[in-house]
N, C-alpha and C positions, 0 to 999 in steps of 0.2 A: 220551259216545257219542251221537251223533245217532238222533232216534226219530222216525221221517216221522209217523206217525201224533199226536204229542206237538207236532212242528212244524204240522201243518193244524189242530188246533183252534188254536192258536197264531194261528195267522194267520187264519182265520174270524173270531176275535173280534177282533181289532184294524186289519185290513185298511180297512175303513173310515176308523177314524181316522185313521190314518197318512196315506192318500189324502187326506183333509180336511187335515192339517196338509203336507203338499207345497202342495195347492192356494192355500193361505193366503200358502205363500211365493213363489211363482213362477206365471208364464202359461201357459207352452205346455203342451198335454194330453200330447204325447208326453217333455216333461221328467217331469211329473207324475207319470204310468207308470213314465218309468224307475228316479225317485229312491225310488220306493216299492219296487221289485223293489231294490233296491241294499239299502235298511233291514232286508227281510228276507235278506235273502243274510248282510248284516252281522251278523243277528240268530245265525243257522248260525254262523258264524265266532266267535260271541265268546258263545256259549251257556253254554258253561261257567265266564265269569268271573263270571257273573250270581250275585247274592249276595241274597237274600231279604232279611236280615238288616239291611240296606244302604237297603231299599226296596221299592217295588211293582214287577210287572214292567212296568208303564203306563208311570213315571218311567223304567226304565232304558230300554224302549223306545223314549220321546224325548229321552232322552239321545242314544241312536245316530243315530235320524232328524236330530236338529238336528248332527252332524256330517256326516253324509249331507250334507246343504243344505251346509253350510257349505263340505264339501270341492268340491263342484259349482259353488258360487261360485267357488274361487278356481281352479277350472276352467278354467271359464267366461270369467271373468277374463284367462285368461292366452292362452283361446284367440279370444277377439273381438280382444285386442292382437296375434294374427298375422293375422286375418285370415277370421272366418268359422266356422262349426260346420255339419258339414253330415253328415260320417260318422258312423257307429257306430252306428245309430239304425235298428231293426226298424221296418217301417212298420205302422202302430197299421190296422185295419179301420175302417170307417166308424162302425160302431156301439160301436167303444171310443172314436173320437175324440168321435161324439157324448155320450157318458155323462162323459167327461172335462172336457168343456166345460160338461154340466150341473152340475159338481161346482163348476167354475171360477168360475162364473158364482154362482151359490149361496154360495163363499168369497170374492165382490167386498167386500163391507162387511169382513168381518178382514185381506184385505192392504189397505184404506184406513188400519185401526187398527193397523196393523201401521207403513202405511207413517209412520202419525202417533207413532209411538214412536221413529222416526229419530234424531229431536234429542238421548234420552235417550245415558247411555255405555252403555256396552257390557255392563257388568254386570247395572246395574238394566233395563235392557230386554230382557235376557234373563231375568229373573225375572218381570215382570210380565207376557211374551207367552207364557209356560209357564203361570202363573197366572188371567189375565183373559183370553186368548185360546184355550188350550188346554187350558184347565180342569183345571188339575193342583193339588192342594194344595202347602203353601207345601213339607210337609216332602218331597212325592215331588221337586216344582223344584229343592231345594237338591241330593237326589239325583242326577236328571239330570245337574246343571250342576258336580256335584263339589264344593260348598261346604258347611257348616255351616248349619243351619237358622238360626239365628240372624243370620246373614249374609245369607240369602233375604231375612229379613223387615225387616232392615234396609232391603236394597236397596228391595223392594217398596215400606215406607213412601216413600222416598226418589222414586221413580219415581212413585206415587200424586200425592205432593204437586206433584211438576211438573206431569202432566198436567192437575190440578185448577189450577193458575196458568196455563198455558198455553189453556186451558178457558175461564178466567174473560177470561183477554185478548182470546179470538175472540169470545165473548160481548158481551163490552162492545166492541167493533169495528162486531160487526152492531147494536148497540142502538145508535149513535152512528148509524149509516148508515143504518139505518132514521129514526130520529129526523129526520137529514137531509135524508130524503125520498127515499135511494138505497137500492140494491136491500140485500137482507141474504143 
């Protein structure tokens, strides 16, 4: 049974996060807005499959949120290939677009490290931007993501070790180019 009052501290405490983990993934303030209101709406809808037992409610939280995104991409996806996105979209006030943009702007450097997790597959980059960007332990990540802890920390070593190669390669790129005498 739904408990308004059980749903708003609910979302007091986590309203923030959730908006920093949108802002991470995407630009516009009024996507931002909407995907947040979509997480808790989804929150309502699947309240009761939430299992303690399973994990924190933080994890199952961005479990939902990282579907949220994801179903919005393929969205998104399908609606930039006809042609445009322009309906369905409340017009935000001046002063949420500005607080939205403050957020945006504030999550610039984790969609950089976000975007720098690309190369990874699919798995381990999903574990290590739950982990190192969204600050979730390994065991609430494997939660979120429906996998076995073990499989988390797998991926995570796995995903650690490329960035650190991949790290070492840009490193020694700008130490060559600097050495060169060219910029770094």
């Amino acid at each position: 049974m739904y408990d308004p009052v059980a749903f708003e501290v609910f979302y007091r405490r986590h309203v923030d996060a959730v908006t920093r983990f949108m802002a991470r993934r995407v630009t516009d303030p009024h996507t931002v807005a909407d995907l947040t209101a979509e997480t808790f709406l989804a929150v309502i809808d699947s309240a009761r499959a939430y299992r303690p037992d399973l994990g924190s409610e933080t994890a199952w939280l961005y479990g939902i949120a990282r579907n949220v995104v994801a179903t919005e991409a393929r969205r998104s996806a399908r609606q930039n290939a006809l042609g445009g996105r322009i309906a369905g979209r409340r017009l935000l006030e001046g002063d949420d677009i500005g607080r939205l943009e403050e957020k945006l702007d504030a999550e610039e450097a984790g969609r950089r490290a976000l975007a720098a997790l690309d190369r990874l597959p699919d798995g381990e980059r999903a574990v290590i931007e739950l982990v190192a960007v969204d600050q979730l332990s390994v065991t609430e990540a494997a939660v979120a993501l429906g996998i076995r802890k073990v499989t988390a920390r797998v991926r995570l070593h796995r995903a650690r070790r490329s960035l650190r190669s991949a790290a070492a390669e840009v490193g020694g790129q700008q130490a060559a180019l600097t050495y060169a005498g060219g910029e770094a």
